[in-house]
C-alpha positions as CSV (number, residue, x, y, z in Angstrom):
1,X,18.2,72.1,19.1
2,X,15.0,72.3,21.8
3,X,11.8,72.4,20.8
4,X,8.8,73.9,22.5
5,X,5.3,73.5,22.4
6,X,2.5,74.4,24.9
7,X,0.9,71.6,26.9
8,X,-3.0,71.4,28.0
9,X,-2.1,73.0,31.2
10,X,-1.0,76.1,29.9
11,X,2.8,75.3,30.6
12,X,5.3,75.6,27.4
13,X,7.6,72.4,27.6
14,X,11.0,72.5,26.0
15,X,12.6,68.9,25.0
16,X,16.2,69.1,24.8
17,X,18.4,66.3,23.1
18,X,21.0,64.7,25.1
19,X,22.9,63.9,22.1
20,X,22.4,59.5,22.6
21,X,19.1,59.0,20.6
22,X,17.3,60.6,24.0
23,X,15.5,63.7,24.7
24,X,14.5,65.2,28.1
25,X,11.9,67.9,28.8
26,X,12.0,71.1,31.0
27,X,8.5,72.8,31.7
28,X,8.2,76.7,32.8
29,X,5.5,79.5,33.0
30,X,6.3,81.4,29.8
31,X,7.6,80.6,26.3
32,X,10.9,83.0,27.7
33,X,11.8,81.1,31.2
34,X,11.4,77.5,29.5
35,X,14.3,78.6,26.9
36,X,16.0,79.9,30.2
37,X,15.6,76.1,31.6
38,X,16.5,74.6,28.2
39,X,19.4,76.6,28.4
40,X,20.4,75.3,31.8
41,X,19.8,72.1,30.8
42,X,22.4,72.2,28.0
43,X,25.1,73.9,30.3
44,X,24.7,70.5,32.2
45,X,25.2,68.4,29.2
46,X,28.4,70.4,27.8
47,X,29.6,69.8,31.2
48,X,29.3,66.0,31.4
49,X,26.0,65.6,33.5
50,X,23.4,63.5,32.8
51,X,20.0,65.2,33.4
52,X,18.1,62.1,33.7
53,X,20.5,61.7,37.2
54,X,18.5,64.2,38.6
55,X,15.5,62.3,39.2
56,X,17.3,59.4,40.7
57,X,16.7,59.1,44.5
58,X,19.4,59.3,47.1
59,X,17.9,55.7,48.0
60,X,18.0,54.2,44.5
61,X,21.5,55.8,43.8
62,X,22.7,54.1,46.9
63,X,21.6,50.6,46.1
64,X,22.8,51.3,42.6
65,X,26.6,52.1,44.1
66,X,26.4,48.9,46.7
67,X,25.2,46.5,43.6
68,X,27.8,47.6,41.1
69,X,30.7,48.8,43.4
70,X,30.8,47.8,46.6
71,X,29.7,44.5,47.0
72,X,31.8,43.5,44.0
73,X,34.9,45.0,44.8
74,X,34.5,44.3,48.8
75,X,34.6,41.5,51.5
76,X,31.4,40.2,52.6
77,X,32.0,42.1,55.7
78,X,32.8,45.1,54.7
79,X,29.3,45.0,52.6
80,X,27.5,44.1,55.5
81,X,28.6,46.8,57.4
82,X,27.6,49.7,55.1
83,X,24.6,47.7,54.9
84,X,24.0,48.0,58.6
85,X,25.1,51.7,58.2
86,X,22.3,52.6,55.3
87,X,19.7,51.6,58.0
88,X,20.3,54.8,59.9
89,X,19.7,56.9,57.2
90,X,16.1,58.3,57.4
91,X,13.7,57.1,55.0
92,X,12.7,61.2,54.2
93,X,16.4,61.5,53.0
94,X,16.9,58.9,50.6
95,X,13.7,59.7,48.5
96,X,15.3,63.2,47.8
97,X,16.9,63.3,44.2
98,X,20.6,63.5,44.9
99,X,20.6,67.5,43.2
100,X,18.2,68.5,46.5
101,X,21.0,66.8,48.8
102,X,22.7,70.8,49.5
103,X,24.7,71.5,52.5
104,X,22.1,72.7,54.9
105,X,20.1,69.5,54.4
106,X,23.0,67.3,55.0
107,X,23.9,69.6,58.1
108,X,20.5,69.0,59.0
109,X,20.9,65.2,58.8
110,X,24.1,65.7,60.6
111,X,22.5,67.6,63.2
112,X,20.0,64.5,64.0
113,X,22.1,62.0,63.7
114,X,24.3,63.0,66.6
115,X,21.4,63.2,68.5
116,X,20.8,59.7,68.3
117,X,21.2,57.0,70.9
118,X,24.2,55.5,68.9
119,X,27.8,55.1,69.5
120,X,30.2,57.5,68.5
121,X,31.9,55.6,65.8
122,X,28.6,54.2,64.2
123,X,27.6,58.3,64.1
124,X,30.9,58.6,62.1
125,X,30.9,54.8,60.0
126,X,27.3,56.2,59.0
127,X,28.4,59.6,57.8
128,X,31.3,58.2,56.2
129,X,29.4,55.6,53.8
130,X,27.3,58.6,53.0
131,X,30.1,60.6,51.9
132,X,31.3,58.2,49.8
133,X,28.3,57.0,48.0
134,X,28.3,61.0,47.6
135,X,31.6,61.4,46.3
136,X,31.3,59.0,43.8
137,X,28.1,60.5,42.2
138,X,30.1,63.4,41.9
139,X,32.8,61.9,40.0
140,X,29.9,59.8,38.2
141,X,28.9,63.4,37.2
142,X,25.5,62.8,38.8
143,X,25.5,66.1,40.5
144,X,26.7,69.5,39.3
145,X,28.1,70.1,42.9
146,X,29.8,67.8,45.6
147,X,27.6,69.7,48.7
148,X,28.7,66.5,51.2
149,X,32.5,67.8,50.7
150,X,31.4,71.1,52.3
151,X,29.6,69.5,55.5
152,X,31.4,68.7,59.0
153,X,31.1,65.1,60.0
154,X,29.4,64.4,63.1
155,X,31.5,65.5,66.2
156,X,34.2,62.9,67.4
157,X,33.3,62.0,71.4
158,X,36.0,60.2,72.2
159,X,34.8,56.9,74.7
160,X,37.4,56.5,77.6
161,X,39.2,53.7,77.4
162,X,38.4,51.2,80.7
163,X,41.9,48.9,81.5
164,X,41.7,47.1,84.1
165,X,43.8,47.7,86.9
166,X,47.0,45.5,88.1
167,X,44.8,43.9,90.8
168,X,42.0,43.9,89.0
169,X,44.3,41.7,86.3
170,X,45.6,39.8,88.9
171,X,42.4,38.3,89.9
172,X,41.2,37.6,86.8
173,X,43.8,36.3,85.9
174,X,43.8,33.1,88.8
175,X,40.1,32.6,88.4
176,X,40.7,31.8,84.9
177,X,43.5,29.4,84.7
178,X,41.0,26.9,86.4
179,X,38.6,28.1,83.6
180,X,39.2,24.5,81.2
181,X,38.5,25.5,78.2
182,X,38.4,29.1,78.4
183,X,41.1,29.5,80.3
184,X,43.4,29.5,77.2
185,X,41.7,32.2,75.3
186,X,40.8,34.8,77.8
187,X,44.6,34.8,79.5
188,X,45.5,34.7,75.9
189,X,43.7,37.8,75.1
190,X,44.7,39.7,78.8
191,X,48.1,38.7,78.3
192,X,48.8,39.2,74.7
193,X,46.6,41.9,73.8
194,X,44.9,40.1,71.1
195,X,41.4,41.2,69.2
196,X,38.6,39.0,69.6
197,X,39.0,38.3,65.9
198,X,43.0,37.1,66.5
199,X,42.0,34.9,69.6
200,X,39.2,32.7,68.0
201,X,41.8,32.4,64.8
202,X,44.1,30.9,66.5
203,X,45.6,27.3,64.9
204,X,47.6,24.7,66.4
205,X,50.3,25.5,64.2
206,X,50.8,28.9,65.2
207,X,52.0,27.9,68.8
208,X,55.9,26.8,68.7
209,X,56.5,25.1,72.2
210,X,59.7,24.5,71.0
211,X,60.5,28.8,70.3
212,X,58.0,29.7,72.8
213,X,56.4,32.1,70.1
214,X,53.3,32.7,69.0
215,X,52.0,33.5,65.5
216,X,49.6,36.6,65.0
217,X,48.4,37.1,61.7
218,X,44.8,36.4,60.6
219,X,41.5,36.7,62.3
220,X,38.1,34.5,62.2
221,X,35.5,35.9,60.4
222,X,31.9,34.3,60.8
223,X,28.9,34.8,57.5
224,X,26.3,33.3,59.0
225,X,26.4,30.6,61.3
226,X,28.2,28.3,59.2
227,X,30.9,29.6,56.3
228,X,33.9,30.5,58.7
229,X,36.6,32.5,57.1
230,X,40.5,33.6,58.2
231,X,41.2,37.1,57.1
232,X,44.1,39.4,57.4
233,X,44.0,41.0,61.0
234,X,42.4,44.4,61.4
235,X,45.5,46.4,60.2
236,X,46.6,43.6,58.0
237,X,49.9,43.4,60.2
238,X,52.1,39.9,61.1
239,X,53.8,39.2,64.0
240,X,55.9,36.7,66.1
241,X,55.4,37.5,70.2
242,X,57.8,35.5,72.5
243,X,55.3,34.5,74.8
244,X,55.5,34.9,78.7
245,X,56.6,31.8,81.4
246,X,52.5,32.7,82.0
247,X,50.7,31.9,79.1
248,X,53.6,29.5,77.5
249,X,51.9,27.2,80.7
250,X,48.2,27.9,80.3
251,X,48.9,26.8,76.6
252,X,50.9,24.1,77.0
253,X,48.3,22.8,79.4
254,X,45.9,23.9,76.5
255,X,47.0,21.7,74.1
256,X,46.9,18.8,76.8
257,X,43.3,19.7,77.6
258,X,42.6,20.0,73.8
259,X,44.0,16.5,73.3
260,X,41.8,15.1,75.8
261,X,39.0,16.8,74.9
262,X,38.9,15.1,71.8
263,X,39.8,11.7,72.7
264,X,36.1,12.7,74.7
265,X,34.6,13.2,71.8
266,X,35.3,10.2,69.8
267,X,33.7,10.6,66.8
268,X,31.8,13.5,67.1
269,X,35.4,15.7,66.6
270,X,34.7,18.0,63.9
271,X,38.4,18.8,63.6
272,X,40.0,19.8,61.2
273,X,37.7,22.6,60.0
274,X,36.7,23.5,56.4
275,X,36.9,28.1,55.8
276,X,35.4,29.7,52.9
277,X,39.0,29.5,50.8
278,X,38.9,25.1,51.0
279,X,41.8,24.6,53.5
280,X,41.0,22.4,56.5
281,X,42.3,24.2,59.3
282,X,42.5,23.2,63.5
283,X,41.9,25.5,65.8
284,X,43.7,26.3,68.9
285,X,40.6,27.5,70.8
286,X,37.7,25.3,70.3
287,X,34.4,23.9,71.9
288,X,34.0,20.6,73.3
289,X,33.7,18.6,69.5
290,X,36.8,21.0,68.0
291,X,34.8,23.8,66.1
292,X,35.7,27.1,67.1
293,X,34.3,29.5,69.8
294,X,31.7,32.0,69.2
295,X,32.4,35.4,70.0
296,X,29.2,35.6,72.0
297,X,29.8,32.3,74.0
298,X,33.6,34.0,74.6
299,X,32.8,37.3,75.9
300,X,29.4,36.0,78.1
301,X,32.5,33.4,80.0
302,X,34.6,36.8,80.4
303,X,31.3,38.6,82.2
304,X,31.0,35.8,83.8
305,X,34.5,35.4,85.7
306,X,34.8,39.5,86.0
307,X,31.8,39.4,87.7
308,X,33.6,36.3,90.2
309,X,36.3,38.6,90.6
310,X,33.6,41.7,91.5
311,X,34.7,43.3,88.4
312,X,32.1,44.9,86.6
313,X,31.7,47.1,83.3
314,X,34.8,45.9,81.3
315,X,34.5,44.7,77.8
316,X,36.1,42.0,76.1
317,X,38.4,44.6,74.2
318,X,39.4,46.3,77.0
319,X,41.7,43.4,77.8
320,X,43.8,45.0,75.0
321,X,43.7,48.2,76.8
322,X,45.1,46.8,79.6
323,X,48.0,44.6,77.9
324,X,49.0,48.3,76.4
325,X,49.2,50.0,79.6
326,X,50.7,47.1,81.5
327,X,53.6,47.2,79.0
328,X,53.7,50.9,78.5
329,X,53.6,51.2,82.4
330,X,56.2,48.2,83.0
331,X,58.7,50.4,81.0
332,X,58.9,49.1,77.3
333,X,59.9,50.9,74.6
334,X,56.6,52.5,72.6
335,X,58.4,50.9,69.3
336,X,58.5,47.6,70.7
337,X,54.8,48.0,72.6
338,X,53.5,48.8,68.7
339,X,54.9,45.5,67.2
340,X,53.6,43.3,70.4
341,X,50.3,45.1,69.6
342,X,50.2,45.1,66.0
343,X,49.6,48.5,65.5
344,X,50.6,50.3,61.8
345,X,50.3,53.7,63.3
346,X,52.6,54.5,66.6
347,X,50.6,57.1,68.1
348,X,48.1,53.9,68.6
349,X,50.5,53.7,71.3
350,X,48.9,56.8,73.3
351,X,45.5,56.2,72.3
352,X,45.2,52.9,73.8
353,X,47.1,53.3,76.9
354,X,46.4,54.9,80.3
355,X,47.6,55.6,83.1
356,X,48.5,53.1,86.5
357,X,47.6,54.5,89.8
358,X,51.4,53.7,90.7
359,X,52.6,56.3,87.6
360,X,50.1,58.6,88.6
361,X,51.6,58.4,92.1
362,X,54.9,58.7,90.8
363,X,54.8,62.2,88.5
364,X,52.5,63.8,91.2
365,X,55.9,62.6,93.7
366,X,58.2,63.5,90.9
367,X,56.6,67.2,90.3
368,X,56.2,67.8,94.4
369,X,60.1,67.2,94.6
370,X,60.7,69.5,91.9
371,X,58.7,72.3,92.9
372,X,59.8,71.9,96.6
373,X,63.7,72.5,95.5
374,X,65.3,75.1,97.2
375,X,65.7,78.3,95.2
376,X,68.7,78.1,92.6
377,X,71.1,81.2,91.9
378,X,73.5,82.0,89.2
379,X,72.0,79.3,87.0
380,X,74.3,78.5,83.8
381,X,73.1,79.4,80.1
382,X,71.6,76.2,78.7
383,X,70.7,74.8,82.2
384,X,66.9,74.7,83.2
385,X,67.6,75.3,86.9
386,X,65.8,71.4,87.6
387,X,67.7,69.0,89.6
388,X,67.1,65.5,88.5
């Protein structure tokens, strides 16, 4: 049952029960359009939605749904990410009430956010945390409508991937075996493949000298500058690589370095090292009293020898990109290329590699022959009229 009564300001205010002790008001013109409201109102409340939801903010719904769902429920990674990804969401959008969020607004936030000085994937991270802050509203029965399902995410640019080249590979790969310490973990990384993430989490027990294997299956993760924690690996995949005549040197001679290294350091050796889940680990890759590498300190060396070796404008992950193509352009299988990589998904397989100069060469060569054959007559049913 509403009531209504007619305030000071001439306005005729309806109160409506929401059937849980409360009551909510509606306001209109005439005694006729706030029954129409009231109306509404109740339509909302046989369907499940809380009225009072309407008032929140987009802003105060999301730190609502980070509070009580995400940081819960998710690493402390994860929730500092979609932290970092809230920060590009414009202050005028999140003091909107979530009902006002309709398609052409979020178009319009769409709209600006690609026009933003920001990488294609933190465009699309961004988008996606707002979608699903969104979605669960929805299903939260916040909103009557889930506009965001209806709205395009920001257009995928996809960033060409930079490998280096065979010489390019070459020479990096010299200057850094008379690196010391950081020889091991940059040819590691160019010869392997590994993330940043998979070098640095490295442990002594993951080499076999023995085998001549290496164990891949956690990552370092840093919170903060001092709670160190090994996590699954970015597709939560394990693997066991037999390890080239190459880098089974640089890390024997690793492990001899290490050992020195730390009769060095006497009693300032900080190894073993405590991670967030109590074990006391030792690291393969460490700094000069046995604690591990940052990333920063890692991929400032790598600029540092590329730029030796007059390479410039490579990233540390595009060591990766260059393991892929060497193997993909050295003749290996794509099924054994995904397992050396760690990849879940084996169409990673053409994403991340690219082609040589020599297989360039060698199409262009194969194509000229082919096109350059004389012309064939009385070609067979089923035959294509190619020579190979």
């Amino acid at each position: 049952m509403a009531r209504r009564s007619k305030r000071p300001d001439g306005r005729y205010e309806r109160k409506v029960n929401l059937g849980d002790g409360k009551r909510i008001s509606v306001y209109a013109e005439t005694p006729a359009l706030a029954d129409q409201e009231a109306d509404k109102m109740r339509k909302k409340i046989a369907q499940g939605i809380n009225p009072l939801s309407e008032r929140v903010s987009l802003g105060e719904y999301l730190q609502y749904w980070m509070d009580t769902l995400i940081t819960p429920r998710r690493k402390p990674k994860t929730v500092r990410n979609y932290t970092q990804m809230m920060v590009h969401i414009p202050a005028r959008l999140k003091s909107m009430p979530l009902p006002n969020l309709r398609p052409e607004v979020l178009r319009a936030f769409v709209a600006e956010l690609e026009g933003q000085p920001l990488a294609a994937a933190t465009k699309r991270n961004v988008f996606a945390v707002l979608r699903s802050a969104l979605n669960q509203a929805w299903r939260d029965s916040r909103v009557e409508h889930n506009h965001i399902a209806r709205v395009e995410p920001p257009r995928a640019v996809d960033v060409e991937m930079q490998p280096l080249t065979p010489d390019q590979a070459r020479a990096l790969l010299e200057l850094a075996k008379g690196d010391g310490q950081w020889a091991g973990p940059i040819i590691t990384a160019l010869c392997l493949g590994l993330r940043m993430g998979e070098v640095l989490g490295l442990l002594v027990d993951d080499f076999d000298l023995e085998t001549g294997t290496l164990r891949i299956d956690k990552q370092l993760q840093r919170y903060g500058k001092k709670k160190l924690a090994l996590e699954e690996t970015k597709q939560r995949t394990k693997r066991t690589v037999k390890l080239p005549i190459t880098i089974l040197d640089v890390l024997t001679n690793h492990i001899k370095l290490r050992e020195e290294t730390r009769k060095l350091a006497a009693s300032a050796w900080r190894s073993p090292v405590k991670v967030m889940d109590g074990r006391h680990v030792e690291f393969l890759f460490t700094t000069a009293v046995g604690t591990p590498h940052f990333d920063s300190n890692l991929r400032r060396r790598l600029r540092a020898l590329l730029a030796l070796a007059g390479i410039q404008h490579h990233r540390f992950h595009d060591l990766r990109h260059t393991t892929a193509t060497m193997l993909i352009a050295a003749g290996v299988s794509p099924k054994a290329v995904q397992y050396f990589m760690g990849w879940k998904d084996s169409r990673m397989v053409d994403r991340y590699t690219h082609p040589v100069v020599e297989v360039m060469n060698e199409t262009a060569q194969a194509l000229e022959r082919a096109l350059s054959q004389p012309k064939t007559e009385g070609t067979k049913p089923g035959e294509t009229g190619w020579k190979n």
